[in-house]
N, C-alpha and C positions, 0 to 999 in steps of 0.2 A: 301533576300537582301533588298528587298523592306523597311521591317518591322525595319530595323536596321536604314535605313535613315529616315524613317518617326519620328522611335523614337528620331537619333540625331538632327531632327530639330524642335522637341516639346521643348528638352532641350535646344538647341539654345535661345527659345523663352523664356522661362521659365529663363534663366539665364538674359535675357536682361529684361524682365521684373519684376524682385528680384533688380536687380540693378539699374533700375530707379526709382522703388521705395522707395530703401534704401538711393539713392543720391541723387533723384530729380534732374537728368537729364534733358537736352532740347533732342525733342523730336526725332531730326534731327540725334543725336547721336546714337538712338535707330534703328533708319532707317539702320545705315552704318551696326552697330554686325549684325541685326537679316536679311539684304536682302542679304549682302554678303555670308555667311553660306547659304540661303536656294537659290540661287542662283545656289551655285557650288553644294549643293546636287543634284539639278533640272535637273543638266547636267549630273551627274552621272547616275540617273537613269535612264534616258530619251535616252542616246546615250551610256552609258558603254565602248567605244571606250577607248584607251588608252590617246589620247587626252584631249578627255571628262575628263578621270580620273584626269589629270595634271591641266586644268583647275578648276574642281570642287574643287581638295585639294588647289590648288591656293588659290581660294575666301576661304575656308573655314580656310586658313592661317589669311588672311588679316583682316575678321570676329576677328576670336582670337586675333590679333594685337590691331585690333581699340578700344576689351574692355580691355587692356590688361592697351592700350595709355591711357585708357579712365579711367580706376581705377588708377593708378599710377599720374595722373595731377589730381584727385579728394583727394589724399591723401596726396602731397606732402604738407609740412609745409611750409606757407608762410615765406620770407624771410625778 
């Protein structure tokens, strides 16, 4: 179990870190994807509770959101 979160928050990082390279992102943005994801994995691992569970999938929602916010306001076509 262990192995499966350590690997999804190498890709966490690896994703945030492809995409501030490819946009040249500020650096603050990077901060929100990659702490939120290793955050809620952090909880997962660490208390496994069911709690735990809801909060970690929690953060690791809002993670997805903020690059989700974050490519879609980088692509949008000025008006």
């Amino acid at each position: 179990m262990e192995t499966i979160l350590v690997v999804a928050l190498a890709l966490f990082a690896l994703v945030a870190i492809v995409v501030w390279w490819m946009l040249d992102i500020d650096i603050a943005d990077i901060v929100a994807i990659v702490t939120a994801p290793a955050a809620g994995i952090a909880l997962i691992s660490w208390y496994g509770t069911p709690l735990a569970w809801a909060g970690g999938l929690l953060l690791l929602a809002i993670g997805g959101f903020a690059l989700y916010y974050l490519l879609k306001r980088r692509t949008k076509p000025p008006a």
